[in-house]
N, C-alpha and C positions, 0 to 999 in steps of 0.2 A: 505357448502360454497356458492352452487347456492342458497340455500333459505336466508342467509347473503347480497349477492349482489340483491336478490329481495326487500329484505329490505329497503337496502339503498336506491335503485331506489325511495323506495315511501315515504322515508323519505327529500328526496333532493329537494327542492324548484323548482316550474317547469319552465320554459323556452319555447323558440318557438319548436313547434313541427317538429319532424325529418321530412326533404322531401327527395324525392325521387329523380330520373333522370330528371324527368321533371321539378321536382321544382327547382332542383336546377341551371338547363337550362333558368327559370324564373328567379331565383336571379341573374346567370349571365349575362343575357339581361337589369336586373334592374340594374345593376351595370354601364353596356355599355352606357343606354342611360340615367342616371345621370351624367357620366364624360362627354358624348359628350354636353347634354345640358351644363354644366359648362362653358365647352370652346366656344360655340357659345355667351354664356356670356361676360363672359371674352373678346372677341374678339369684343364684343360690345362696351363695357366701354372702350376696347383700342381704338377703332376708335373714341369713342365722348372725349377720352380723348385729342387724336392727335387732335382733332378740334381746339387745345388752342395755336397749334405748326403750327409752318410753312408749307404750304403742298399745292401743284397742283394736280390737280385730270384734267384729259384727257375728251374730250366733245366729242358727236359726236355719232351717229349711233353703228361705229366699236367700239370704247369705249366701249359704255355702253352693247355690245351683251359681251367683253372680261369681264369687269366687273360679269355679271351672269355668266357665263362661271366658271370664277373663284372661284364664289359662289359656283359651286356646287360642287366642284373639293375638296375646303375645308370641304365643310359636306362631303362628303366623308369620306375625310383621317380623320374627327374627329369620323365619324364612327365606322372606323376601327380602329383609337388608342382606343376606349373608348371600343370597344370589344377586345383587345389586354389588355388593362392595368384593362378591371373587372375580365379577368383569371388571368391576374398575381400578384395581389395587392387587389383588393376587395375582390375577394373571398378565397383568403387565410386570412386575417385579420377579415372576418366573421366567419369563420370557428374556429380561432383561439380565439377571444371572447367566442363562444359556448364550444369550450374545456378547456380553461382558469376560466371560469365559472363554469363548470361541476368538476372540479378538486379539486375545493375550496370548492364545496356544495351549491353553491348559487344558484338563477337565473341567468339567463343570460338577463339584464334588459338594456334597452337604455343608461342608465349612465354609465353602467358595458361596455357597446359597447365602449361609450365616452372617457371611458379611454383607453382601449386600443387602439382606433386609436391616442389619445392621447401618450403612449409608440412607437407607431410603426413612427409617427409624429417626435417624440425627434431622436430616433433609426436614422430615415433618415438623420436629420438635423446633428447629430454627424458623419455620415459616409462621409457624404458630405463637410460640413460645416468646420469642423476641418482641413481635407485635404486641402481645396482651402485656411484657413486661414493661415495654413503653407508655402504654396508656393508664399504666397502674395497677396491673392487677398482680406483679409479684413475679420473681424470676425463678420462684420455686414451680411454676408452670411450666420453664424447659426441662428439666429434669423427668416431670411428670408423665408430659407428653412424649416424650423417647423411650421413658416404662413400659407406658400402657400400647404406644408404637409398635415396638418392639415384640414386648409379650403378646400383642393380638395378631402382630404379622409372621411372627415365625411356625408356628403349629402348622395355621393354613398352610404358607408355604413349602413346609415339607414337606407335606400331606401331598400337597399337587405336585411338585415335583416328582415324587416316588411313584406317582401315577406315568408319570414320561418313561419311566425307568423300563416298565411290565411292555411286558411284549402281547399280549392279548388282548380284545378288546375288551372282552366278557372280566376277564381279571382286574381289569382298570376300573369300571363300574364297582365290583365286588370290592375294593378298595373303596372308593366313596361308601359304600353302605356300612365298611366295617368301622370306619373312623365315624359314623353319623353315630352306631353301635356305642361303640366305644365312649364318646362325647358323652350320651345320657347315661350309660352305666356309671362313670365318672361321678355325674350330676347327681345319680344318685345315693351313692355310695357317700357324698360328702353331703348330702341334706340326712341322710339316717345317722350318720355317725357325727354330725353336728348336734340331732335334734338328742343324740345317745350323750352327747357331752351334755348338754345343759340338762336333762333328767338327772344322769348322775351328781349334779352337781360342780362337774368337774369347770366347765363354765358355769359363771352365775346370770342367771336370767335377770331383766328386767322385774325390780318387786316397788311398789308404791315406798314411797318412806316411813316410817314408822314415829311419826311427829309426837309429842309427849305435849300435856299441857301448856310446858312453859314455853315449849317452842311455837304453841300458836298464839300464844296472847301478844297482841301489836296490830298494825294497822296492814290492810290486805286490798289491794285495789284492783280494779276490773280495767280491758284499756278504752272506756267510754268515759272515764272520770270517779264512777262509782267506787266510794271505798267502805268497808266493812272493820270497825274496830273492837277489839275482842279483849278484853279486860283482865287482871289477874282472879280479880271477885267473885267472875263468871257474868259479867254484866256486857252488851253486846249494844252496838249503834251503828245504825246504816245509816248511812247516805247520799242518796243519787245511787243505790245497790242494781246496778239492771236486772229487768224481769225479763220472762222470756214466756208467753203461754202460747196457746195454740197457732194461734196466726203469723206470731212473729218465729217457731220453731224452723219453719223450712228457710227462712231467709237468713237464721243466725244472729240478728241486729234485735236488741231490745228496746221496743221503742218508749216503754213504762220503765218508771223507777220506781223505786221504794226507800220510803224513809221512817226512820222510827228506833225506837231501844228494847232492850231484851234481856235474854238470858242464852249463854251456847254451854254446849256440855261436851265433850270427848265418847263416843257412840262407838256401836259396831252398826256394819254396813251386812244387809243379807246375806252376804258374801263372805261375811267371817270377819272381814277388815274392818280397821278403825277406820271412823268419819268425822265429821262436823256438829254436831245436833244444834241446828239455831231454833232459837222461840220467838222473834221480833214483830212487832206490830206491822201490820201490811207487809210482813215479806215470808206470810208464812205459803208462799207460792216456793220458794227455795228454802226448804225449810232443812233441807240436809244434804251439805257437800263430802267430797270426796275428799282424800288426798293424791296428790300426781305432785310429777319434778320430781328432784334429788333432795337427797338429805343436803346439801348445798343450798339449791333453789326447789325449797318445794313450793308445791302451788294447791290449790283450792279449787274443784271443780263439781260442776252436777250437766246432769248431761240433758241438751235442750230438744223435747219430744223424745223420740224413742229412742234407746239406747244406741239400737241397730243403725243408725243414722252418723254415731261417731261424730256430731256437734256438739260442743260441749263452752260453758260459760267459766271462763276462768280467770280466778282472782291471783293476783302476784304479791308478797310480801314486798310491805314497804308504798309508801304515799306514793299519789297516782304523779306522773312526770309534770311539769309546770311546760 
């Protein structure tokens, strides 16, 4: 029987060679810092995607030290999930390619990898997917999740895989550091030449609307009830308008109103941009909004306490909801 199963051993198409503790300490590291690279990705294309969308970003000294702060707060935690999620899911699904393969009599060859994260992709999206579509939330959710399955499980798994493959120990390491390499080079190369499209133009950034007179005169409401009506004459009426001064700034909620008639005018804002100009009796505490939203849905805003805070009080065209 042993010299039967020696047989077959050498009859069996070969594959990556067996690693040991340490290798496989390599494959789990290469697993870690492909998923962490992924999402530093990822995290990039969502930022240059939100470029396209409305969005205030805080200036300033304090700002920009929270900003890195934060940066580093998230490679962190992508650290850690991406060494959490290559024990629980890479390295099981490498493992399970090299037995699935072995089982059949074959190699265990990159396409042979392919499909199976390919099965384990499907496997997710039905456990998932089916669930949320029966409670409502839509069957465009199995598709979804087989995408993003899929596209997150295969890199890694290559990556580790090809780590079985190296016959060194020293060379399996140097593989995880060249693929972590590699990840941020990537990451960078697609945030300079994203940030290189929207300078040139070639993408259009996020720009305020450019509201004309007649497009502000009508009725504008806040979602506390407050509505603000803006006239063709130039003549302006608040009422129930929320205020917001010092006390009520950190909390966001206005707890004053203002009520009264006026005069608004179409203004430039320090900034070059067009604004609001109101003159109304008791409400000269907002005495000059923004413009934000789409030429679609623009909206009316001023910003509550300091800029840097990104609280801001915003009014919506069209009477407040019953």
């Amino acid at each position: 029987m042993a010299q039967s199963t020696v047989e077959r051993e050498r009859t069996t198409p070969g594959g990556p060679e067996r690693v040991g503790g340490a290798g496989w300490t390599a494959v789990w590291l290469t697993g870690a810092v492909a998923l962490a690279a992924e999402g530093v990705l990822a995290l990039v294309v969502y930022f240059l995607a939100g470029l396209r969308d409305e969005y205030y970003l805080a200036a300033g000294v304090p700002a920009y030290v929270g900003y890195l702060f934060v940066s580093v707060v998230v490679m962190v935690l992508l650290g850690l999930a991406g060494l959490i999620c290559s024990a629980a899911v890479v390295l099981p699904v490498v493992q399970l390619s090299r037995w699935s393969a072995r089982k059949r009599g074959r190699p265990e060859t990159a396409r042979w990898c392919l499909a199976v994260c390919g099965t384990v992709a499907a496997t997710a999206a039905l456990c998932i997917g089916v669930p949320t579509a029966l409670f409502g939330g839509g069957w465009t959710a199995l598709p979804l999740v087989l995408l993003v399955a899929f596209v997150g499980l295969v890199p890694a798994v290559l990556c580790s895989r090809a780590v079985t493959v190296l016959r060194r120990t020293g060379a399996r390491f140097g593989l995880a550091a060249g693929v972590l390499g590699c990840g941020l080079a990537l990451s960078a190369v697609v945030f300079v030449g994203g940030l290189a499209a929207y300078g040139t133009g070639l993408i259009q950034e996020y720009e305020p609307p450019r509201l004309t007179k007649t497009q502000l005169v009508g009725v504008w409401s806040d979602d506390q009830g407050g509505t603000l009506t803006l006239r063709a004459d130039g003549t302006a009426v608040a009422d129930e308008l929320g205020v917001h001064d010092a006390d009520t700034a950190t909390s966001g909620e206005a707890h004053e109103h203002c009520d009264g008639s006026g005069s608004w005018s179409k203004g430039a804002a320090p900034d070059g941009t067009s604004q609001l100009a109101l003159d109304v009796t008791d409400c000269r505490a907002v005495s000059s909004w923004q413009f934000g939203g789409t030429e679609e849905q623009p909206t009316l805003f001023h910003w509550i306490g300091d800029p840097d805070s990104l609280k801001r009080h915003i009014l919506h065209r069209g009477a407040p909801a019953q």
